[in-house]
Each structure stands twice: as structure tokens, then as C-alpha cells.
C-alpha positions in Angstrom: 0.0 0.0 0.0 1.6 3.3 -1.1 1.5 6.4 0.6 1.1 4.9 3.6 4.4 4.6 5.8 5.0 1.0 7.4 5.4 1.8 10.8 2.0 3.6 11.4 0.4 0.6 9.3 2.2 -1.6 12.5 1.4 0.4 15.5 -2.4 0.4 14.3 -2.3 -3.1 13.5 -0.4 -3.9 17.0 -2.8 -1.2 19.6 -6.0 -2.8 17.9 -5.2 -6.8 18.4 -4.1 -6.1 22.1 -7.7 -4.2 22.6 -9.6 -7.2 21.1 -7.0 -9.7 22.8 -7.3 -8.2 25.9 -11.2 -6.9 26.0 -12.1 -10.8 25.6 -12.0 -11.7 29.0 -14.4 -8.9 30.4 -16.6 -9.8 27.3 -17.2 -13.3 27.9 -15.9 -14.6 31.8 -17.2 -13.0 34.9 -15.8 -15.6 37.8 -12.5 -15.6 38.7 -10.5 -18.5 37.3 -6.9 -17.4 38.5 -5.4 -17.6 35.3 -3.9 -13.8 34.9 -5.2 -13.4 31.3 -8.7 -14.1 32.0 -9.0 -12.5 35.3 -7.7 -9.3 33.6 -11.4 -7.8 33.5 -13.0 -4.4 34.4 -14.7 -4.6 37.3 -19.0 -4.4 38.3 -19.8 -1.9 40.8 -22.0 -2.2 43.3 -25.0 -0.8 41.7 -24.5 -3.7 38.5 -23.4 -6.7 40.5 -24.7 -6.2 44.0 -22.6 -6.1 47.3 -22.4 -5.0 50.6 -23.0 -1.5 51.8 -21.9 -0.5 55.2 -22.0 2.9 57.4 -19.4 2.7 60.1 -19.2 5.7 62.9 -16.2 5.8 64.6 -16.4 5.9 68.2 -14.5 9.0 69.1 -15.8 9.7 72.8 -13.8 6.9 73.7 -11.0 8.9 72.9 -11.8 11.7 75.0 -12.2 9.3 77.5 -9.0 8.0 77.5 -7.3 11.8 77.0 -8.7 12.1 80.4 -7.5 9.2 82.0 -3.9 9.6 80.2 -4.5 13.2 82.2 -5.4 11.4 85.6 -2.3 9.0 85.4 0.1 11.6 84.4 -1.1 13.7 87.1 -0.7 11.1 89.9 3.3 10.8 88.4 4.3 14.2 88.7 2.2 14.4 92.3 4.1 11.5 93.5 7.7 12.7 91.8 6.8 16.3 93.9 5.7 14.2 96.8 2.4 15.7 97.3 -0.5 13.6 98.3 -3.6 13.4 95.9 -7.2 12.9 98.1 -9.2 12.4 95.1 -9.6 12.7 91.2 -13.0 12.5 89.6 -14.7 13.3 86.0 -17.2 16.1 86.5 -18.4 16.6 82.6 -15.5 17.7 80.7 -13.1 18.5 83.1 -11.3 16.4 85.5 -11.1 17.9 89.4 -8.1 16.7 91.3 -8.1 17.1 95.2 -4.6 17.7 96.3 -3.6 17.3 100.6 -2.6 20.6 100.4 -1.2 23.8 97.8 2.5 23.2 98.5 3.8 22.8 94.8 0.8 23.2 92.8 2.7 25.6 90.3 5.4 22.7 89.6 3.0 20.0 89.1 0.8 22.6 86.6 4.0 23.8 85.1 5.5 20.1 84.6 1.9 18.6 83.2 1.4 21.9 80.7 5.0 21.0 79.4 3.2 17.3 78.0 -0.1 19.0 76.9 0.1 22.5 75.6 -3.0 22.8 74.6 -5.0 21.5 77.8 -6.4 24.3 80.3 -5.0 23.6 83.9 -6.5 26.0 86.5 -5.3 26.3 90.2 -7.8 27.6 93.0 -6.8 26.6 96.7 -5.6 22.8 96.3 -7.9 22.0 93.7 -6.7 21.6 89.9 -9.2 21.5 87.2 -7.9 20.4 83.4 -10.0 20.6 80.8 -10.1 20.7 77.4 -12.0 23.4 74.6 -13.5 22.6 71.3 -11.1 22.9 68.6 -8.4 20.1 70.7 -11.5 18.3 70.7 -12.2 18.8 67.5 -8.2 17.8 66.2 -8.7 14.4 68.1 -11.6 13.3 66.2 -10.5 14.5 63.0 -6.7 13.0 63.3 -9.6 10.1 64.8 -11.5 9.6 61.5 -7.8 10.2 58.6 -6.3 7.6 60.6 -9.4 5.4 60.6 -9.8 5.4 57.3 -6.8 4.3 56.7 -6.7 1.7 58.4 -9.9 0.8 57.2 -8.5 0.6 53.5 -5.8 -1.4 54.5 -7.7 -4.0 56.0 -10.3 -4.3 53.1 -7.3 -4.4 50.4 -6.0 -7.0 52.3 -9.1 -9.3 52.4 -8.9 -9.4 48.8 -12.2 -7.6 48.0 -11.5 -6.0 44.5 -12.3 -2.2 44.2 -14.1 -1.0 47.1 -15.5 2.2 47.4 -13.9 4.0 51.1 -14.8 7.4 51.9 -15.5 10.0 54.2 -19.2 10.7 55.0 -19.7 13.2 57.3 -17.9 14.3 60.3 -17.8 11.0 62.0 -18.5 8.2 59.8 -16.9 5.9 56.8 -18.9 5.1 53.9 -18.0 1.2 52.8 -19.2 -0.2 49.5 -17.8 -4.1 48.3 -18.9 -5.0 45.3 -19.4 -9.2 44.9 -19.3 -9.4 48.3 -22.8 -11.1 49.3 -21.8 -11.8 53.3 -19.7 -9.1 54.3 -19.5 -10.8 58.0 -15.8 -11.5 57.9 -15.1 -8.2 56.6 -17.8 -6.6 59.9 -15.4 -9.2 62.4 -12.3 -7.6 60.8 -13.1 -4.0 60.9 -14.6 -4.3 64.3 -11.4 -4.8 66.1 -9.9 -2.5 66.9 -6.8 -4.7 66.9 -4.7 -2.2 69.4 -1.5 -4.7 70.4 0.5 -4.7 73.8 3.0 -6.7 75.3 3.0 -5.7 79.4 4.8 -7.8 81.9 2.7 -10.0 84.0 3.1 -9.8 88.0 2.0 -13.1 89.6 3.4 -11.9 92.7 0.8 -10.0 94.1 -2.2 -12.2 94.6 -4.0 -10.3 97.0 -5.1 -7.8 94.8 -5.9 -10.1 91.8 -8.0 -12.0 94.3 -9.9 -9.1 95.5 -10.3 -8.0 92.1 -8.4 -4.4 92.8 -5.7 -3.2 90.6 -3.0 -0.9 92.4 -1.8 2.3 91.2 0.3 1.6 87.7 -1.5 -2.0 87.0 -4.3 -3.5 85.5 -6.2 -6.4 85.6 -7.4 -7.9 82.3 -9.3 -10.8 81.5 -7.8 -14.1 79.3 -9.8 -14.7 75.7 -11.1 -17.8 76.5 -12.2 -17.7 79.5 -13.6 -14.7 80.9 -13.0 -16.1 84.6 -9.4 -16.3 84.6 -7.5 -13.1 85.0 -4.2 -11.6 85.0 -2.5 -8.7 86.7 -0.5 -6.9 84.4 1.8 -3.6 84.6 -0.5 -1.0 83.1 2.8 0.5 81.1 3.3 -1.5 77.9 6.8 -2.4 77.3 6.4 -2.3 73.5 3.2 -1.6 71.5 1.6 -3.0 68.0 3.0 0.8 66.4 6.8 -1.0 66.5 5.2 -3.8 64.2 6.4 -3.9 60.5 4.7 -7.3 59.4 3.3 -10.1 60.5 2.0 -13.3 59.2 0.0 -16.4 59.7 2.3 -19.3 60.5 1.8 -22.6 62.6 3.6 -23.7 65.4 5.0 -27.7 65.2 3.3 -27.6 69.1 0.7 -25.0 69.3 -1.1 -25.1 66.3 -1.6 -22.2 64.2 0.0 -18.9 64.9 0.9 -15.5 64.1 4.8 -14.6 63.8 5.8 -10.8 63.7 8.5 -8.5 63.5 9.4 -5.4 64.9 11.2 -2.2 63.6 14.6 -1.5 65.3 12.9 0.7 68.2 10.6 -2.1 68.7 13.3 -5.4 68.4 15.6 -3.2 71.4 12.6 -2.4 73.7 11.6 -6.1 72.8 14.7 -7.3 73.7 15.3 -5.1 77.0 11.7 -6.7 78.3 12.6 -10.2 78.0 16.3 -9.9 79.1 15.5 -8.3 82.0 13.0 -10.4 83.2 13.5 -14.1 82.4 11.6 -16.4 84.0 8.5 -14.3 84.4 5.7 -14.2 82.2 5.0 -11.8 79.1 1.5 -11.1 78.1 0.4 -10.5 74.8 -3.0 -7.6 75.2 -5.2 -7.5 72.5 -8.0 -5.0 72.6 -8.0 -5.4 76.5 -8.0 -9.1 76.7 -5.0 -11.5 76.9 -4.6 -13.8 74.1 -1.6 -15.5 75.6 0.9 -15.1 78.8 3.9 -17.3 78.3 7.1 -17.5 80.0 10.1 -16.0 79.0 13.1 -18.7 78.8 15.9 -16.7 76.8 16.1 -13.1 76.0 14.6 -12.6 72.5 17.1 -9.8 70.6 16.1 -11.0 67.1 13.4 -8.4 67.0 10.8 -11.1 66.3 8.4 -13.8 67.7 4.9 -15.8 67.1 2.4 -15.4 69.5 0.1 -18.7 70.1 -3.7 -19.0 71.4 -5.5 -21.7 70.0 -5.8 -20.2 66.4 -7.9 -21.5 63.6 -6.3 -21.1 60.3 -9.1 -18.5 59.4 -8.3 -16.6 62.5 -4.9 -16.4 62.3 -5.1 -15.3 58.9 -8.0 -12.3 60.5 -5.5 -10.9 63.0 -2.4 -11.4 60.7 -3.8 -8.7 58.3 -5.6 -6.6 61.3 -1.5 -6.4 62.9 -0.2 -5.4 59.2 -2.8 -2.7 58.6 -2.4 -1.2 62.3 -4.8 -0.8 65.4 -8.0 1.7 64.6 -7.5 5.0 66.9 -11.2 3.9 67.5 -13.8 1.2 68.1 -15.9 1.4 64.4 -19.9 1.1 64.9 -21.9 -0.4 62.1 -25.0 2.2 62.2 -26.3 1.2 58.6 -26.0 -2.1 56.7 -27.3 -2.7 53.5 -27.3 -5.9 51.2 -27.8 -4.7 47.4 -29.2 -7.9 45.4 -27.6 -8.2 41.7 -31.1 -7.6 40.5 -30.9 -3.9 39.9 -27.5 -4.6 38.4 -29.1 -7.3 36.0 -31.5 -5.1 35.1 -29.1 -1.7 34.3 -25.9 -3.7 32.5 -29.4 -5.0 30.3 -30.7 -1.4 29.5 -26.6 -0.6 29.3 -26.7 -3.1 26.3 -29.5 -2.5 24.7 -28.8 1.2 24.6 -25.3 0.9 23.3 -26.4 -1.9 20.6 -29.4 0.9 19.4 -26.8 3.9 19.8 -24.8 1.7 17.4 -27.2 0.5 14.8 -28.2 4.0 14.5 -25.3 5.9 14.5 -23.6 2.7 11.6 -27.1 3.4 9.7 -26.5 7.3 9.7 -22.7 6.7 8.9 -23.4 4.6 5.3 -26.5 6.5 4.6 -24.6 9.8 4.6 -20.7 8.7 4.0 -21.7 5.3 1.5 -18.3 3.2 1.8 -15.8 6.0 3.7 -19.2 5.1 6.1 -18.5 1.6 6.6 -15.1 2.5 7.6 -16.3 5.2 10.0 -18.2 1.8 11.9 -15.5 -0.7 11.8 -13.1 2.4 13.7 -16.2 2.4 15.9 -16.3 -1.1 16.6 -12.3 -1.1 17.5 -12.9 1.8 19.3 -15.6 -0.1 22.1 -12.7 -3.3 21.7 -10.3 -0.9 22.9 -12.3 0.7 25.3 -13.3 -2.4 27.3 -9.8 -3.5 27.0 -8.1 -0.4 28.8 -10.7 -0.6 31.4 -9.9 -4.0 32.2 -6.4 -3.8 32.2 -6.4 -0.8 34.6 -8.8 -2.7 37.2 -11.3 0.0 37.1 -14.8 -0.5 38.4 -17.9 0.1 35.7 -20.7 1.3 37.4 -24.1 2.7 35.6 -22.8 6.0 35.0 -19.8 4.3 33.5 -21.9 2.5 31.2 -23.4 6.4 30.4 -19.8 7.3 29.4 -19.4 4.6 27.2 -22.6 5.3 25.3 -21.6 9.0 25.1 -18.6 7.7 23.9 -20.3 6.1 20.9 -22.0 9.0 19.8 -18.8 11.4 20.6 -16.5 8.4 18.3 -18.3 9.3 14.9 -17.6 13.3 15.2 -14.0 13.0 14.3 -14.7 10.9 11.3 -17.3 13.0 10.3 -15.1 16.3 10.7 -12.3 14.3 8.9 -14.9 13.2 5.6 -16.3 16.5 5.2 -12.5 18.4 5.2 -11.8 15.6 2.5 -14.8 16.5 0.8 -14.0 20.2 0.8 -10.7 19.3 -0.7 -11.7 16.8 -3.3 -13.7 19.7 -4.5 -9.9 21.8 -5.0 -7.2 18.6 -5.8 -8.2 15.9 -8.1 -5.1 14.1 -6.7 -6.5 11.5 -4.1 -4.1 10.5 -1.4 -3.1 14.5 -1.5 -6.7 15.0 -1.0 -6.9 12.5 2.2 -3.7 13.6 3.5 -5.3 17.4 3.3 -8.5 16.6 4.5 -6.7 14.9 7.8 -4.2 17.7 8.7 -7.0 19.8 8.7 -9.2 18.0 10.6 -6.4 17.4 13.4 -6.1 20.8 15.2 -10.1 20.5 15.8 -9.6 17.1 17.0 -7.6 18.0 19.1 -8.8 20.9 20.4 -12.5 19.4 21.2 -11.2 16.0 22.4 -8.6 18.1 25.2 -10.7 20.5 26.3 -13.1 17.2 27.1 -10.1 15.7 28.7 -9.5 18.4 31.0 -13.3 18.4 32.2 -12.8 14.9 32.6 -10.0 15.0 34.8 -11.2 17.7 37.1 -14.3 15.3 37.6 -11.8 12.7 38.5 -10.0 14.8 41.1 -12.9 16.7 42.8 -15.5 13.7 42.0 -16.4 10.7 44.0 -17.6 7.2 43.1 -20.0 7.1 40.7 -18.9 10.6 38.7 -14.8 9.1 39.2 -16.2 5.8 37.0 -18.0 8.1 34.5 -14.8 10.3 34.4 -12.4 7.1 33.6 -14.8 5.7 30.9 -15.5 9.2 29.3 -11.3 9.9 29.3 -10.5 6.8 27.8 -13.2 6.9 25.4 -12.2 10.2 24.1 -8.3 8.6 23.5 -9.5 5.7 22.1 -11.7 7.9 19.7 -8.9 10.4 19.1 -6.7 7.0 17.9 -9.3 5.4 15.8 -9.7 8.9 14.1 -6.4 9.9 13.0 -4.7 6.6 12.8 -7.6 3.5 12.2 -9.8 4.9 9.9 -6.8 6.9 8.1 -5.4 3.5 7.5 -8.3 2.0 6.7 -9.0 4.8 4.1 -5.7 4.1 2.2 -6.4 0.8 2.2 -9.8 1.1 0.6 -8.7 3.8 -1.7 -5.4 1.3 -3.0 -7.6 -1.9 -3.4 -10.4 -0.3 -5.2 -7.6 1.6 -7.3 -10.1 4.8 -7.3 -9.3 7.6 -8.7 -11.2 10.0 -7.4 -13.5 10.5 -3.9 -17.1 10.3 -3.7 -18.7 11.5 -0.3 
């Protein structure tokens, strides 16, 4: 084929297979069959394959409450480093009144607690102290509260293996969760309601008085084991080193124990790790999770390796669940469930139906208008069409996006959008048939002058596309992605497909001149 230079005739040739290659999977398997090729499919949303829709409120008093007690425990420190006697310490509202013996020193003790919290108000009158806290350090709790939650949230979901769930904000307290395929979203409710806070304290068996009478003395705590409510523990309320100092961890099983979960620390973690159990071999190490003890065993040798595997009559699905909740980090914040929603495939049945139907009319039409007005330069204008949906489908897939019903509103407005260049690209070769008699100077004409319209219509759709993506959510991000990469698969079809494909007709019906 003259004219026509041989390395555009192979990047065409090239772009085109992959998008029929690669839309095949989405077209005809919707299970996952673990081979990579055929699970490399666009994605259903919620509203076209059903899921799980959840409403989570994070619990945020119950980090005021313990700012208060963190106030209450560093209070009693810096009374008992200035040796002055504290009578009592009680929670009226939002402040916290502390009964002192007498006003000997009250300026050190406000001076040394102000130095830990700036932002806290700490009023002296006689020998009573009143902290309190206003609105806006409120206000930066729950809000560092609700980032941090939904971070964590992300993490866990990504690593349960649910593909392309929508996470967001919603509201000033809560976290919008949407799963897609997922029809029993109860593992996912067990994993996100931990809060999966982890702490190693040192256990003291030798004071059994107070464990009996059930009264933990200043600096300890008494916590319950995980199996059995009835046995407890004494612990030192200090942690010696905390789940934050965890880099990864893993399910793993034990030759004598069963299955397990084996972690490692960072390097602050490994030396406070170490310190603990050299310093106190022979006594027992508890392992806290969200305020119960999942397992207290005695410390043999000093453990410097910065790693260990933590036992407790695990089921493999269980040591798997707090595997991931360790690698995606403890929530700030209990998470509440206040909505739950099961969305049946039905709706979804019934849109990708109405999707295809309107697509396969949109075609027909826009194929019949094509020939009718353009004859044979027509039925080039609908094969460049019909690549241009391959391609379409293709990219989607291969980028993992999600295709929800306003996607499938892109993609139609994509098929009437696809025929404009072509048309803009005929009638310039009309207009210059009219001047040249010469007919691949005539198409080469009629496309450079076509181009800077392209162009300049397809971009300025671009960059209302993208700020859709950016400032968008959800529904409008998916009609953003398939709208973007339906104008770029349009713009390619244009200048390069039916280009091609119009020097190809041209050279095998040896015409000599154009008819439009």
C-alpha cells in the first residue's frame, strides 16, 4: 500500500489486536479462574453486581475518654515525683477535678503537666486543679480520629482481597464502605470491628491479694484471658512495647501450638523487645489485645532478634483475620456499624441490560446514519467504531477499574462522541476533493486539517474529565475514567484507524477519485 508509511500501518495493526485480545476476558468470563489473562477484566460496581453496603461511625468519645485518663495517670506521676499527696480525682463533665492534701507545689505539678499537653487548660484555686479541654483540641482528636481510621480501614479491606471497594468519608464521623461481589460481608464486619490495638506488658504473679480481691493498684491493671472470661491476670498498666513498632506479620503454625501468628518489629521495637525479656527471664509476658490477653507465656531466653509468634488456639481463618488486622495497624477507635445494606444483583441485572440495549441501538443508529450519509468511507467510519468499544473495554480492564451505571453512560456518550471526528475528517476531504483531483493528497489534506479541531474538542473534554476525576467521587470518578479513555481511544481510531483504513480502501479499489 503506497503512501502509507510502514510503521504507522504496524502500530495500528499492534494497539487494535491487544484491545480485542485483551477486552475478551471482560466480554465473555465474569468468575475468577486465577489464570492472569482471564481475570484481567473491568470490574462491576456495586449498583451492576450487587454487594455489601456498610456505614461505620467511629467511636470518638472513647478517645476523650482515654485523654482524660492519660491526664489522671500523668497527674498522679508528677504528684508523686513532687511528693504531694492526691485525696481524690474525679470526672465532673468535661473537666477532671483533682483534690490535692494541700497547695504546696501546685505551680510545679501545673507547670511540669502543661509541658506534656500545651493545649490542655489547667487552672489552680486553693488545692484543687481543674484540666479541661476546649473545642477545637476536641475537634483535632476526632479529626486525626476519622484520617487515621480510614486508613486503616483501606488497609484491612485491600487486604481481604475484596477487589475495588469504594472507602470514603461521610460526614464528620463516619466511613462510607461499599464491596462490590461481596454477598456476606461478615468476615469483613469481624475484621473491621477490632480495633486490633496490640500490647506486650509484663505480667506480676506476685501479688495475689489484689488479683483476688479483684483491685488493681496504682500503675496496673487487671485484664481478663480470651477464653475464659474467669481467669484473670495482673498486668503492669505501662506497655513495654506496642503494636506501632510492628512492621509485618504473618500467619504461620507452630509444630506444638497449632496455628499462629509470627511478627517482627522495627529496630525501636526489636531493642525495647529485647530489654523486656532480658530483663526479666523467667517471668511471664502477656500478649493484650483489645484489652484481653490472648496469651501469657514464660520468657526462657532473651529474645534480641526483634521477632516472635504469639500462640492462642488459632484457627487457620483466624490467624489469617488478626495477621492482616496487625499489618494494617490498630484503629484510633472502636468502628460502629449504624447502617447495613445488602444490594441484590437484580438492579444490576437489570441496568448492564438497559446498558446493552442502549449501546447496541446507539450503534445501529449511528452505523445506519454513517453509510446513509458517507456510503463506503461510512462503513469504515463503523468498523473504527467497533475497534474503538474493543479498545475501550480493554483499557478498562487492564487498569482494574470498576464500571458502574454511569460508567456505562460514558461509554454510550462515547459512541455517539466516536463518529464526530470521522465526520469532521470526511467532510475536510470533501471540501478538498472539491480543490485537488489528486486522491491520497486530497486525504492527506483533509486529515491535517481535521487534526487541530480534534484536538482541540477532544482536550478540552479531557480536562473536564479529569477535574471530575479529582474533585468527583464514586459514581462521577467511573463516568470520568470511561468518558477519558473513550475520548483517546476515539482520538486514535480517528487519526490513525480509519486513516489507515482509508488508504487501504482507496489502494484496493484503485479509485481515482472521492465520492462523499
Amino acid at each position: 500500500m503506497k503512501n502509507y508509511p510502514l510503521w504507522k500501518i504496524f502500530i495500528v495493526f499492534i494497539l487494535v489486536s491487544l484491545g480485542v485480545v485483551f477486552a475478551i476476558p471482560s466480554i465473555l468470563y465474569q468468575e475468577d479462574t486465577g489464570n492472569w489473562y482471564l481475570d484481567n477484566r473491568l470490574n462491576l460496581g456495586l449498583d451492576l453486581q450487587g454487594g455489601s453496603y456498610l456505614l461505620l461511625e467511629v467511636q470518638t468519645d472513647v478517645l476523650i475518654e482515654e485523654e482524660f485518663e492519660n491526664f489522671s495517670d500523668t497527674v498522679r506521676i508528677i504528684a508523686r515525683e513532687n511528693r504531694v499527696k492526691i485525696n481524690n480525682i474525679e470526672r465532673i463533665d468535661e473537666k477532671l477535678k483533682v483534690r490535692f492534701d494541700s497547695e504546696e507545689k501546685l505551680d510545679e505539678i501545673r507547670s511540669s503537666f502543661l509541658q506534656n499537653y500545651r493545649s490542655v487548660k489547667f487552672t489552680v484555686k486553693n488545692n484543687i486543679a481543674s484540666i479541661s479541654i476546649d473545642q477545637l483540641y476536641r475537634k483535632s482528636i476526632k479529626d486525626s480520629a476519622i484520617k487515621q481510621s480510614l486508613e486503616i480501614v483501606r488497609k484491612r479491606i485491600d487486604e481481604s482481597g475484596t477487589k475495588e471497594p469504594l472507602i470514603q468519608r461521610s460526614g464528620s464521623e463516619r466511613i462510607l464502605l461499599q464491596l462490590p461481589g461481596v454477598k456476606n460481608p461478615e468476615r469483613i464486619k469481624d475484621l473491621l470491628g477490632k480495633t486490633a490495638k496490640l500490647n506486650f506488658h509484663m505480667v506480676d504473679d506476685d501479688d495475689s491479694k489484689s488479683l483476688s480481691l479483684n483491685i488493681a493498684p496504682f500503675g496496673k491493671m487487671i485484664v481478663s484471658d480470651i477464653n475464659n472470661e474467669e481467669v484473670k491476670y495482673l498486668l503492669e498498666k505501662k506497655s513495654r512495647v506496642g503494636g506501632e513498632n510492628l512492621i509485618d506479620a504473618n500467619a504461620s503454625f507452630d509444630p506444638t501450638e497449632g496455628h499462629a501468628v509470627s511478627f517482627r518489629f522495627d529496630t525501636t521495637g526489636a531493642q525495647k523487645f529485647g530489654k523486656a525479656t532480658s530483663e526479666n527471664i523467667g517471668k511471664r509476658f502477656a500478649v493484650v489485645l483489645d484489652g484481653v490477653v490472648i496469651t501469657a507465656p514464660v520468657i526462657n531466653s532473651a529474645i534480641t532478634g526483634g521477632s516472635g509468634i504469639i500462640t492462642g488456639n488459632f484457627t487457620s481463618q483466624e490467624a489469617a483475620d488478626l495477621a492482616v488486622l496487625l499489618r494494617a495497624g490498630a484503629l484510633p477507635a472502636p468502628l460502629e456499624i449504624v447502617e447495613e445494606r445488602s444490594v441484590g444483583p437484580g438492579l444490576g441485572a437489570d441496568s448492564i441490560a438497559a446498558g446493552k440495549i442502549a449501546s447496541l441501538i446507539g450503534m445501529i443508529l449511528v452505523c445506519i446514519f454513517m453509510i446513509l450519509i458517507y456510503g463506503s468511507f461510512g462503513v469504515i467510519a463503523n468498523i473504527s467504531l467497533i475497534a474503538n468499544l474493543f479498545i475501550i473495554v480493554s483499557l478498562l480492564g487492564t487498569i482494574g477499574a470498576t464500571l458502574t451505571l454511569p460508567g456505562i453512560a460514558g461509554i454510550v456518550l462515547t459512541i455517539g462522541m466516536a463518529v464526530d471526528a470521522n465526520v469532521l475528517i470526511f467532510e475536510r476531504i470533501k471540501e478538498e476533493s472539491v480543490k485537488n483531483k489528486k486522491i491520497y493528497e486530497t486525504i492527506k489534506k483533509g486529515f491535517d486539517r481535521a487534526l487541530s479541531t480534534i484536538l482541540d474538542a477532544n482536550i478540552t473534554t479531557l480536562i473536564a474529565s479529569l477535574l471530575l476525576f479529582v474533585f468527583g467521587s464514586g459514581p462521577i470518578k467511573g463516568f470520568s475514567i470511561t468518558l477519558s479513555l473513550g475520548v483517546i481511544a476515539s482520538m486514535f481510531t480517528a487519526l490513525m484507524l480509519t486513516n489507515l483504513l482509508v488508504h487501504f480502501y482507496v489502494s484496493f479499489t484503485s479509485k481515482k477519485e472521492i465520492n462523499l
